[in-house]
C-alpha positions in Angstrom: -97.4 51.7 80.6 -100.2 51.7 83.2 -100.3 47.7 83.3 -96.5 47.8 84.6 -96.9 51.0 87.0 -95.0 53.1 84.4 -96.8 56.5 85.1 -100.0 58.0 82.4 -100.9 56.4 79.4 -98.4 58.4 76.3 -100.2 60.9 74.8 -100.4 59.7 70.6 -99.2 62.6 68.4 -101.8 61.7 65.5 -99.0 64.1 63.2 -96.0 61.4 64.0 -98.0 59.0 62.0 -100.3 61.4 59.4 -97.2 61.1 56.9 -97.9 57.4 55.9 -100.8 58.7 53.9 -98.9 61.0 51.8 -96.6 57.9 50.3 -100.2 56.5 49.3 -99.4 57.5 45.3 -96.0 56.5 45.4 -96.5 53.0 46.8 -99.8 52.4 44.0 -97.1 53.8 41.5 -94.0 51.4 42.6 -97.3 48.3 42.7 -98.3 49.5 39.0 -94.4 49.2 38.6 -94.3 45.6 39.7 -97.3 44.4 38.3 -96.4 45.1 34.6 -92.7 44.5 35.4 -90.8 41.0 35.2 -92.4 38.0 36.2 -89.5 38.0 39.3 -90.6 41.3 40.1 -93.7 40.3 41.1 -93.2 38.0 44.2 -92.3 42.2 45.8 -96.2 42.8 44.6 -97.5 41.1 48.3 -95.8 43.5 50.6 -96.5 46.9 48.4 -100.2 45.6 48.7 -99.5 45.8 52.6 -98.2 49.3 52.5 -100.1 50.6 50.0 -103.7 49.8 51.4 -102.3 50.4 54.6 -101.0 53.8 53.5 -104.1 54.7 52.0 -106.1 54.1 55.2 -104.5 56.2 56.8 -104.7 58.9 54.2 -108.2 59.1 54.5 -108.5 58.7 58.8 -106.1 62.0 58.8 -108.6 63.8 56.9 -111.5 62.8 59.2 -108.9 63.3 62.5 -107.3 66.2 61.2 -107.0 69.1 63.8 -108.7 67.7 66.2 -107.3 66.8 69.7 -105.5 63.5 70.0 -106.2 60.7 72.4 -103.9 58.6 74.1 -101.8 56.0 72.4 -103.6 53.3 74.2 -107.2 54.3 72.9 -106.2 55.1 69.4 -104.9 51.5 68.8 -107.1 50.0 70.8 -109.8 51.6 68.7 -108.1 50.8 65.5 -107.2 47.3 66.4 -111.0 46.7 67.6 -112.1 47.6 63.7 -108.9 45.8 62.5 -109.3 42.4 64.7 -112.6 42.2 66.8 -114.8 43.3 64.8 -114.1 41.5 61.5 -114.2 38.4 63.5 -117.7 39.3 64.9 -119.2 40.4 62.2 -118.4 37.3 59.7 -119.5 35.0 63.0 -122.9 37.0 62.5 -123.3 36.8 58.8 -122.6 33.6 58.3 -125.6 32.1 61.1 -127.9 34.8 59.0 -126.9 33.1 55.7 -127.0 29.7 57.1 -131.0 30.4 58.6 -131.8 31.8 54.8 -130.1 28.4 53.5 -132.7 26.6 56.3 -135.6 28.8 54.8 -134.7 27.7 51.1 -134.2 23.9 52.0 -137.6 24.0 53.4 -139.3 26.0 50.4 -137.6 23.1 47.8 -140.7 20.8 48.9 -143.0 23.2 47.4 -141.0 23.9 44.4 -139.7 20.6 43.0 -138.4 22.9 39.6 -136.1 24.8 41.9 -134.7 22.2 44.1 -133.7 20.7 40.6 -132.3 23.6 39.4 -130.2 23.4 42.5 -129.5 19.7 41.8 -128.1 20.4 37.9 -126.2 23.2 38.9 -124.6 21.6 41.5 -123.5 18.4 39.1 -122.3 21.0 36.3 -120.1 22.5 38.8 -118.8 19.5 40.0 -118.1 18.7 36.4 -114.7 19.0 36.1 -114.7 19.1 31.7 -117.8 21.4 32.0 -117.8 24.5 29.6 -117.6 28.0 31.6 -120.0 29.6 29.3 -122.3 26.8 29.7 -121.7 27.3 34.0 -122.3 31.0 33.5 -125.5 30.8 31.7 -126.9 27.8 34.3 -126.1 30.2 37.5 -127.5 33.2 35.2 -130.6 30.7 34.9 -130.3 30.3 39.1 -129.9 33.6 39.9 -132.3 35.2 37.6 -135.2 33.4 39.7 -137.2 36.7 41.5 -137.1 34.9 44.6 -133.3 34.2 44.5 -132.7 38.1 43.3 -134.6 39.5 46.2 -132.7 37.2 49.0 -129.2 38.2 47.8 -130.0 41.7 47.3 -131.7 41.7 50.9 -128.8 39.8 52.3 -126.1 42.1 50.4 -127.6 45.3 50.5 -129.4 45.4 53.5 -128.3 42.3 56.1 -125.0 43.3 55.8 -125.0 46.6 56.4 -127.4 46.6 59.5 -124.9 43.8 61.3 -122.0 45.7 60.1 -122.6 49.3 60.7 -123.8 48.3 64.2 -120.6 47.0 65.1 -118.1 48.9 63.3 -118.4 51.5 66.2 -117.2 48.3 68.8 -115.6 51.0 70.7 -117.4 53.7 71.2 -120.0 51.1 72.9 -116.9 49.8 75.1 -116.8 53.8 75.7 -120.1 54.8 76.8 -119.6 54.8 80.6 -117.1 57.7 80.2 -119.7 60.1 78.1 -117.9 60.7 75.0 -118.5 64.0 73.5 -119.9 63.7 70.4 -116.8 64.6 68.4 -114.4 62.2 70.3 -118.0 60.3 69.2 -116.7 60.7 65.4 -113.5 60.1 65.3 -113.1 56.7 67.7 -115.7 55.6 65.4 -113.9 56.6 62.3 -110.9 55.4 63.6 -112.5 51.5 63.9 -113.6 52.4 60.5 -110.4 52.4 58.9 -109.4 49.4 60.8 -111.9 47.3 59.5 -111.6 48.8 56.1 -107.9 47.7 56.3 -108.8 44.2 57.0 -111.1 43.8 54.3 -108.8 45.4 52.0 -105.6 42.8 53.1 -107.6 39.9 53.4 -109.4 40.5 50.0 -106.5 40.9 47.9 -106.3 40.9 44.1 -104.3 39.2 41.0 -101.4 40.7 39.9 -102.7 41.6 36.4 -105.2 43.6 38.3 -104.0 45.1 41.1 -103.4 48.8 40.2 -107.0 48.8 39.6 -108.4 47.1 42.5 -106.3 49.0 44.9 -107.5 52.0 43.4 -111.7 50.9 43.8 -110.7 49.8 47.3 -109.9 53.9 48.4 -113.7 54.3 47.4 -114.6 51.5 50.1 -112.1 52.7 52.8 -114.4 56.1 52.3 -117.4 54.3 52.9 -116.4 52.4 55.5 -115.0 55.2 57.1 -117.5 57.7 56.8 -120.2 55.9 58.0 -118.3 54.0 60.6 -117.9 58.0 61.8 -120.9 58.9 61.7 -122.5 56.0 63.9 -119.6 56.8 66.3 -121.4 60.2 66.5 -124.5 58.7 67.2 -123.5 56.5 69.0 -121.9 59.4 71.3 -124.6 61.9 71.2 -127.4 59.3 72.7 -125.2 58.3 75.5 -124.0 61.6 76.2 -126.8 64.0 75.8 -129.7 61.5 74.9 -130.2 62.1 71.7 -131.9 59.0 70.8 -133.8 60.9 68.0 -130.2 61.6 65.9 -128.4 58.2 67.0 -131.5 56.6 65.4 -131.3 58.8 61.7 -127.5 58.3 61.3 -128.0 54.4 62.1 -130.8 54.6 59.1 -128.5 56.8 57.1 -125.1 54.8 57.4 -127.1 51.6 56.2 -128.5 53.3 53.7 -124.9 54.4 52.4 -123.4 51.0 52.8 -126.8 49.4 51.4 -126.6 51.6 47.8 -122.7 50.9 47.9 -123.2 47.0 48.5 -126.4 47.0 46.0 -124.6 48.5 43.3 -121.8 46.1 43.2 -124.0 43.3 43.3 -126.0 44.0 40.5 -122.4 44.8 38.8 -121.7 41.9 39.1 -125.0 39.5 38.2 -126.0 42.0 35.1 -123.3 40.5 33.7 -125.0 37.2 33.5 -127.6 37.1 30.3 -130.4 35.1 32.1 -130.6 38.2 34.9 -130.5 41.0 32.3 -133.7 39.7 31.0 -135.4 39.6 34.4 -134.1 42.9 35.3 -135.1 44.9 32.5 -134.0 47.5 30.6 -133.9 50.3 33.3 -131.7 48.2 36.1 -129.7 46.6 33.5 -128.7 50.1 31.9 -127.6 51.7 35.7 -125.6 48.8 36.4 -123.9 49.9 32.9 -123.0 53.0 34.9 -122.3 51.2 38.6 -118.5 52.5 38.3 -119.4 55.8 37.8 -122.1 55.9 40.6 -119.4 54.6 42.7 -116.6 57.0 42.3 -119.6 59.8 43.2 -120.4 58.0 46.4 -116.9 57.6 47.5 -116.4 61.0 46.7 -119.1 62.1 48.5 -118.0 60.1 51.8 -114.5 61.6 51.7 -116.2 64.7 51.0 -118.5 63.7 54.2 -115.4 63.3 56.0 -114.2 66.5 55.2 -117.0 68.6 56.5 -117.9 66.9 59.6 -114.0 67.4 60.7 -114.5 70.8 60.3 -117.2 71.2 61.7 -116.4 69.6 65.0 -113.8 72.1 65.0 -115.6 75.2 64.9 -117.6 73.2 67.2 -114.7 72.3 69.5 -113.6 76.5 69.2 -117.3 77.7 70.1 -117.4 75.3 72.9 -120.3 73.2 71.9 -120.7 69.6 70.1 
């Protein structure tokens, strides 16, 4: 409207679009329906994924927005479509140079240590083996991966690379933002709000079988928290060290949103390679036994973020009442 002269940007009514959230259970419901339905049935499955994730994002940004004043329509999906489009694009730009200069780093280490650039070399041919035996592949990369060495540099990339390049641009727009002093709640939500975006995208673009859907749909609502939440919380940072130079507080939330996605990223990880035999043995009995419990660490930390969520809402509210951020 204010490219072609048409008068003030339209004020977005965040209540004209809150009620996509609330089909949420109905949509997982008809995709539970679908998935153990007829095999024709299924070929629906694609576009109840689109709703449903996309339904479910917005269940959880109308908890963090709730109540609070709106923004215009143009900043509200230019925030969202920052998290949804720019800063995917970025961030996967990012990662993949930091994973190609730790490739460099072990390429030059295989001189020293001829065993592992031969461990490389075998499981590289059994892979390329087409009649190779999957238990046989699973226990040569549980022989790869159980190497300290290759433990700590995916655990450092996962847990801690990651999080650092991602939580630092989640917030795309509140940087984009800081010539006009955002106040530390409008801080939150823009950041929140670019949260959910990119939550959305990674949910879409990382999709899931049909004969597991229902169930990965469901574990994605913990990561949309996450996301969210901390995504939310750097926003506020963010805000509060442009705004009223609080350097101090932009700096601890940083630490703690990395920390957040860090234990959310580590714990899926070792999920995943405890599974392998070779890694339980080098992990022990302690790390192998909590990654026997990962799911249920997990449902407590997304719980926690939506619960995070919750309370900084309202407390920007009573904030917003008193007068002071």
């Amino acid at each position: 409207r204010r490219l072609f002269g048409k008068g003030q940007a339209i004020h977005f009514r965040w209540g004209k679009l809150a009620w996509i959230g609330f089909l949420t259970p109905l949509l997982v419901l008809l995709g539970y329906g679908l998935q153990n339905g007829p095999e024709w049935a299924r070929i629906f499955l694609p576009v109840i994924h689109v709703l449903a994730n996309a339904a479910a994002v917005f269940l959880l940004l109308g908890f963090a927005r709730r109540k609070l004043p709106d923004q215009t329509a143009s900043r509200f999906w230019g925030t969202f479509g920052s998290g949804l489009g720019l800063t995917p694009l970025v961030t996967f730009f990012l990662e993949i140079l930091i994973l190609i200069g730790i490739a460099l780093v072990w390429i030059g280490l295989t001189d020293l240590m001829p065993s592992f650039r031969q461990d490389v070399l075998d499981l590289a041919t059994r892979f390329q083996t087409s009649s190779a035996d999957s238990i046989d592949l699973q226990n040569a990369l549980g022989v790869f991966v159980a190497r300290p060495g290759v433990l700590i540099t995916l655990f450092t990339y996962v847990a801690l690379l990651i999080p650092i390049v991602e939580e630092l641009l989640k917030p795309l727009a509140v940087y984009l933002l800081w010539r006009q002093k955002l106040e530390p709640w409008e801080g939150f939500v823009i950041g929140a709000t670019a949260g959910a975006g990119y939550a959305l995208f990674e949910n879409l673009t990382i999709g899931a079988a049909a004969e597991v859907w229902t169930f990965i749909t469901l574990t994605r609502l913990g990561t949309t928290a996450v996301h969210t939440f901390t995504a939310g919380l750097m926003g506020w940072g963010l805000a509060s060290a442009f705004k009223e130079k609080k350097f101090i507080r932009g700096a601890s939330v940083f630490i703690g949103a990395v920390a957040v996605h860090g234990i959310w990223n580590g714990l899926n990880i070792l999920a995943a390679v405890a599974e392998l035999a070779p890694v339980q043995d080098q992990l022990g009995r302690l790390l192998t036994g909590l990654a026997g419990i990962v799911p249920v660490v997990l449902v407590i930390i997304g719980l926690g973020c939506f619960w995070g969520l919750v309370r900084i809402n309202k407390y920007f509210r009573r904030a917003i009442m008193a007068g002071s951020d």
